[in-house]
C-alpha positions as YAML, in Angstrom:
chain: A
units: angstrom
residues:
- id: 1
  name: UNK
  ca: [-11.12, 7.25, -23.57]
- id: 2
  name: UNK
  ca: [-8.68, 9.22, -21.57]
- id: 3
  name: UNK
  ca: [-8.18, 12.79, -21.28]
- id: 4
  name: UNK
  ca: [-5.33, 15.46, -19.62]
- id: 5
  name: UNK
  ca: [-6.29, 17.99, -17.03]
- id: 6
  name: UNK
  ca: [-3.64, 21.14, -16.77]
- id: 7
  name: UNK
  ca: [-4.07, 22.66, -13.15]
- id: 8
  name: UNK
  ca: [-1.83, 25.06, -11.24]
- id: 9
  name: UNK
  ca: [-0.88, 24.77, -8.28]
- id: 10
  name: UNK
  ca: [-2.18, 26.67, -5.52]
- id: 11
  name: UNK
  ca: [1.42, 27.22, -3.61]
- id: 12
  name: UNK
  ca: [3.62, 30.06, -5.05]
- id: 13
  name: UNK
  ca: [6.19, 28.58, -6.77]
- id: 14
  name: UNK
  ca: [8.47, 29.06, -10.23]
- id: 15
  name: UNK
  ca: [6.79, 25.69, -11.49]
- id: 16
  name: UNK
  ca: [3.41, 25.94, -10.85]
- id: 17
  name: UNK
  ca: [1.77, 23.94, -13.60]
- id: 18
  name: UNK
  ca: [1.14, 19.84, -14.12]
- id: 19
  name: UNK
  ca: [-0.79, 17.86, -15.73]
- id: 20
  name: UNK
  ca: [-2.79, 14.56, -14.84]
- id: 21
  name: UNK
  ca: [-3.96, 12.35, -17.25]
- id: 22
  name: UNK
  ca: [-7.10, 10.85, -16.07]
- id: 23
  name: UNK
  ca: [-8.84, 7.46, -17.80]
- id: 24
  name: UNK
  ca: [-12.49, 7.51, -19.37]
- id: 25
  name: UNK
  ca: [-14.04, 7.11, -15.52]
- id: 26
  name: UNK
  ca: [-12.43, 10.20, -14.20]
- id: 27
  name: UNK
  ca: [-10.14, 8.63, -12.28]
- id: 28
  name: UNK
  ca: [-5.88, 9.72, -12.07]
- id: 29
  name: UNK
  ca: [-3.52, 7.52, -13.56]
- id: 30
  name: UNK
  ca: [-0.76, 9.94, -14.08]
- id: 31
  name: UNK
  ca: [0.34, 12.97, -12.52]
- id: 32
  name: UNK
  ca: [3.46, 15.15, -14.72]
- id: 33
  name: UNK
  ca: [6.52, 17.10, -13.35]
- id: 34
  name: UNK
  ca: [5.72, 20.59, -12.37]
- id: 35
  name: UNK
  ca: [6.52, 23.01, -15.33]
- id: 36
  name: UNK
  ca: [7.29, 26.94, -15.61]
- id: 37
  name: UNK
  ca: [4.68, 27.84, -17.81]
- id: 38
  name: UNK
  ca: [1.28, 26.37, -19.00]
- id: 39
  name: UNK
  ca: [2.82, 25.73, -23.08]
- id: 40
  name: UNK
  ca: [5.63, 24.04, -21.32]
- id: 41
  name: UNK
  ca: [2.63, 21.58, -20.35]
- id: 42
  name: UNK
  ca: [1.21, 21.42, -23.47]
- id: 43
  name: UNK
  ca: [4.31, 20.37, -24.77]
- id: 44
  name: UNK
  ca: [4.84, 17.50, -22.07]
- id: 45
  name: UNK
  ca: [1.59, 16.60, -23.03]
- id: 46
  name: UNK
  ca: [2.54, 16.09, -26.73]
- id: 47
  name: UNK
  ca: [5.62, 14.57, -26.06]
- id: 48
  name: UNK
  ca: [4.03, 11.71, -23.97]
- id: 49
  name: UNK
  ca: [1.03, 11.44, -26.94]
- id: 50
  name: UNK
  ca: [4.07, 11.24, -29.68]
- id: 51
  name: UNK
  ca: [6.18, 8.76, -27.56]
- id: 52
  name: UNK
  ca: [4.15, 7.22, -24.99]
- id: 53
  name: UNK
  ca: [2.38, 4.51, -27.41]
- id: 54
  name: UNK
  ca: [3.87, 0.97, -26.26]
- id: 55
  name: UNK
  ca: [3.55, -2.70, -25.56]
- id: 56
  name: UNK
  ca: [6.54, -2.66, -23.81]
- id: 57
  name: UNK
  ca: [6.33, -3.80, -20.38]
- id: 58
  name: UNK
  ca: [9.53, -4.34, -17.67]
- id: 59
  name: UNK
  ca: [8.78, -5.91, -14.37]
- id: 60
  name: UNK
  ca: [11.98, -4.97, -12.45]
- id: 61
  name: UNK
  ca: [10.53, -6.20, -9.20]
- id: 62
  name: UNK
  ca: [12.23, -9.70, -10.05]
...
């Protein structure tokens, strides 16, 4: 099962957190938008868990 991993950034800037979310062997699949604050990461976070659920897939390569 996959998890999310907050981290700040190391560079001193006025949107230092992100968050990946990593699948059950550790590995990144997604890396966020930078955000202000560490709730304003949480709340991505819980956006993409209440929205991100879907079967839906568009090949635009075509």
């Amino acid at each position: 099962m996959g998890y999310y991993v907050i981290k700040k950034s190391e560079k001193t800037t006025a949107q230092p957190y992100y968050f990946l979310l990593k699948a059950g062997n550790h590995e990144t699949i997604a890396t966020s938008e930078m955000y202000s604050s560490k709730d304003a990461a949480k709340k991505g976070i819980a956006s993409i868990q209440k929205n991100g659920s879907t079967e839906d897939i568009r090949d635009e390569t075509l």
